[in-house]
C-alpha positions in Angstrom: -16.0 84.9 -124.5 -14.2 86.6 -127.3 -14.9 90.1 -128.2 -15.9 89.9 -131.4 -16.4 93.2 -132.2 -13.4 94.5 -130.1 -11.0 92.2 -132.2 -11.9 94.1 -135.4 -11.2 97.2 -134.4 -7.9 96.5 -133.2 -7.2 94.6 -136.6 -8.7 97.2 -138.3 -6.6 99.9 -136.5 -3.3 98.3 -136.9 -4.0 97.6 -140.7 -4.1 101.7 -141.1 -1.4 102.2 -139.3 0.9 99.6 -140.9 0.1 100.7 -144.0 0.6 103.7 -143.2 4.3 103.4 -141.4 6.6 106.3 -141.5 4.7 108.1 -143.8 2.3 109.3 -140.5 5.3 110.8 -138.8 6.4 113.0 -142.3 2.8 114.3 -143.0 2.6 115.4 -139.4 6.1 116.1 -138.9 5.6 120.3 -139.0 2.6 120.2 -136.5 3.7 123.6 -133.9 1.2 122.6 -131.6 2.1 119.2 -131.0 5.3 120.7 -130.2 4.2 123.2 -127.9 2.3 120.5 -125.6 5.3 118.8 -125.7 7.0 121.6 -124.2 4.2 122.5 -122.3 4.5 119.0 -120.3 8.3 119.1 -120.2 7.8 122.3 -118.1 5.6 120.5 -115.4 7.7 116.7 -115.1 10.1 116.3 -112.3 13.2 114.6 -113.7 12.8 111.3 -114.2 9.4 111.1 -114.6 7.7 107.5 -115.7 5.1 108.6 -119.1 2.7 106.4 -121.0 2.4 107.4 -124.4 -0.9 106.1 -125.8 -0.4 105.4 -129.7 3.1 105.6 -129.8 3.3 105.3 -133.7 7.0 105.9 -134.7 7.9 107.1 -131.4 8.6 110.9 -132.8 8.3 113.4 -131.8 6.5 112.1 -128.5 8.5 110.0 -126.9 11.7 111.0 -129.0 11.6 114.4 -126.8 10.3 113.2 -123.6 13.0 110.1 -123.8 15.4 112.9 -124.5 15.1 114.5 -121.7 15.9 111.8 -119.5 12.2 110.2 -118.8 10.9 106.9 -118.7 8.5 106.7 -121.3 6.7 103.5 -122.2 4.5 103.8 -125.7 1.7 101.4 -126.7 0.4 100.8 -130.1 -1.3 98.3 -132.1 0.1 98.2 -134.9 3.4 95.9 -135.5 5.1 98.0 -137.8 4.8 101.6 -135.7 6.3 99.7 -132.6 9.3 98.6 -134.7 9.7 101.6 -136.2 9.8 103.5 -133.3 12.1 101.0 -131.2 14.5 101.7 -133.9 14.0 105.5 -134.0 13.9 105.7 -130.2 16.0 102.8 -128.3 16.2 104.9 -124.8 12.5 104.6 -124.6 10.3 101.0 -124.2 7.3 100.2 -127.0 4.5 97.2 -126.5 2.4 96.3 -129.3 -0.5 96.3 -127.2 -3.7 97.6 -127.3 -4.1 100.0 -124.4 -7.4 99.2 -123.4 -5.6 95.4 -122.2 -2.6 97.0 -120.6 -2.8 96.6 -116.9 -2.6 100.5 -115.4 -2.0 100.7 -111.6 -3.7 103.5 -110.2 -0.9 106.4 -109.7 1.3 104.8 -111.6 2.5 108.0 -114.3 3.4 111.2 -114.1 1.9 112.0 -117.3 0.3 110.2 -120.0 0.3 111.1 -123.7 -3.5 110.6 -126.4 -2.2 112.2 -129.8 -4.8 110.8 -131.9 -5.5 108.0 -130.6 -9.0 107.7 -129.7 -10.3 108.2 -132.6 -11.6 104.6 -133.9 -13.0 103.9 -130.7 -16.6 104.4 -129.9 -17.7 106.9 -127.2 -18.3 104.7 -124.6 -14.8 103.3 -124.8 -13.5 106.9 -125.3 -14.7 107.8 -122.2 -14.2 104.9 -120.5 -10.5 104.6 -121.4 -9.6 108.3 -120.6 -11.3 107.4 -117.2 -8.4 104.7 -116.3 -5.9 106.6 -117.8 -6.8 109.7 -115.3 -6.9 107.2 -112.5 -3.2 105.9 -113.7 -2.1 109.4 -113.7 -0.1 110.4 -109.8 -2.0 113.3 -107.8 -0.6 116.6 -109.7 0.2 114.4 -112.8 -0.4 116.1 -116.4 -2.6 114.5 -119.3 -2.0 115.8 -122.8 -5.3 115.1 -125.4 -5.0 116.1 -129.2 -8.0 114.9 -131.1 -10.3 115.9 -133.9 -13.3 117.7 -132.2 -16.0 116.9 -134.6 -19.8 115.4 -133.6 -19.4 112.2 -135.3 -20.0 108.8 -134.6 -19.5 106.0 -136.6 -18.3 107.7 -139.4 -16.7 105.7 -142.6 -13.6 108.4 -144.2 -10.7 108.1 -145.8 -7.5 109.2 -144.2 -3.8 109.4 -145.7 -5.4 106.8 -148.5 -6.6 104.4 -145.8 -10.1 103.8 -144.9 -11.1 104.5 -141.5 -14.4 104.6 -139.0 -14.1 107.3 -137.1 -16.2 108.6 -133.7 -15.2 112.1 -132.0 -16.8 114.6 -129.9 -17.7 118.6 -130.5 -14.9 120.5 -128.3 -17.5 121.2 -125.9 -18.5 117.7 -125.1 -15.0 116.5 -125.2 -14.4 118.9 -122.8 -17.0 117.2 -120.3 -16.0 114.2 -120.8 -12.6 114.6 -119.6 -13.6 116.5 -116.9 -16.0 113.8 -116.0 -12.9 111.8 -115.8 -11.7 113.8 -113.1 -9.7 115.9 -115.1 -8.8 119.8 -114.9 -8.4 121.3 -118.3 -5.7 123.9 -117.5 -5.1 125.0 -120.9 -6.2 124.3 -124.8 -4.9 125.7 -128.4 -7.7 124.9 -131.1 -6.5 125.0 -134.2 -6.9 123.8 -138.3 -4.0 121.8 -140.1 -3.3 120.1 -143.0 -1.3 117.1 -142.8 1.8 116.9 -145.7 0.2 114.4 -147.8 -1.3 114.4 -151.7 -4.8 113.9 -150.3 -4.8 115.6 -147.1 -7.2 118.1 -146.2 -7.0 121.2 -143.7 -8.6 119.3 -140.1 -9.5 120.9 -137.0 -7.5 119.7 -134.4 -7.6 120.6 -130.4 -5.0 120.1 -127.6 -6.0 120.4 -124.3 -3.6 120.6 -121.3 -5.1 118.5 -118.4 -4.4 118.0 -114.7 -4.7 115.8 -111.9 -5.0 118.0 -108.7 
């Protein structure tokens, strides 16, 4: 049977995100933090180390730096035009146009796995249900790196970058459970607000947190 629902939201998703193009990368071009995980995960890869990066989009600076540094990174999106942009921007890493909830994941398959953003139009229950496979992907001692928008919402119609959106988070504190539920250590978190570089953006808390799989 066809999952209905399931269908929209990808559609939905990859509508935003095509629209949106390169113009996601430039308003969050001058995020610090996204930077400092970057660096933070760079410090705990051996070399050569296979990394899923879970909504690519244009494939900077994610898998631009990890790539870079002489990893194998694989990046999944939904939307069409992020995966071409970024095969362009990025050609020694590999992009699927795929959403990652249908991606086969072998358990202990990564060495570290990449959510900038990108749970954000799913419900809870497939929140926490994907960050459960992705821990389970993840190689004993492997790192997970979660940016999201900690807010208590569920279901939420907004408007982001011009694009309308339905948006479900969790409060820090219960996004905090939920990973650990997942089997997750959170080793380290920056909590911060930031305003993307965009005409109708608006300062949004955002949180990082550095996870392990002991």
């Amino acid at each position: 049977m066809t999952d209905v629902t399931g269908e929209d939201e990808k559609r939905r998703a990859a509508a935003v995100f095509d629209a949106l193009g390169s113009g996601y990368e430039k308003a969050f071009a001058h995020s610090e933090a996204h930077h400092r995980s970057l660096e933070w995960l760079l410090g705990r890869l051996p070399p050569g180390s296979r990394i899923l990066d879970v909504g690519s989009g244009t494939g900077r600076p994610t898998a631009e730096t990890l790539a870079g540094a002489g990893h194998d990174v694989l990046g999944v999106d939904v939307s069409p035009v992020m995966v071409a942009l970024a095969a362009r921007q990025v050609p020694e890493a590999a992009f699927r146009c795929v959403d990652v909830r249908e991606l086969p994941l072998e358990n202990g398959s990564f060495h570290a796995i990449c959510v900038y953003f990108s749970l954000l139009q799913l419900d809870r229950a497939q929140q926490s249900a994907l960050v459960g496979r992705l821990a389970r992907a993840l190689l004993p001692g492997g790192s997970l790196v979660l940016a999201t928008v900690p807010l208590d919402v569920e279901g939420v119609d907004a408007v982001f970058m011009g694009q309308p959106v339905r948006v479900t988070s969790y409060a820090r504190d219960d996004l905090v459970e939920m990973v650990r539920g997942a089997g997750l250590t959170v080793l380290a978190e920056e909590n911060l607000l930031f305003t993307p570089d965009h005409p109708e953006a608006v300062p949004e808390p955002h949180v990082f947190l550095y996870c392990g799989l002991e």
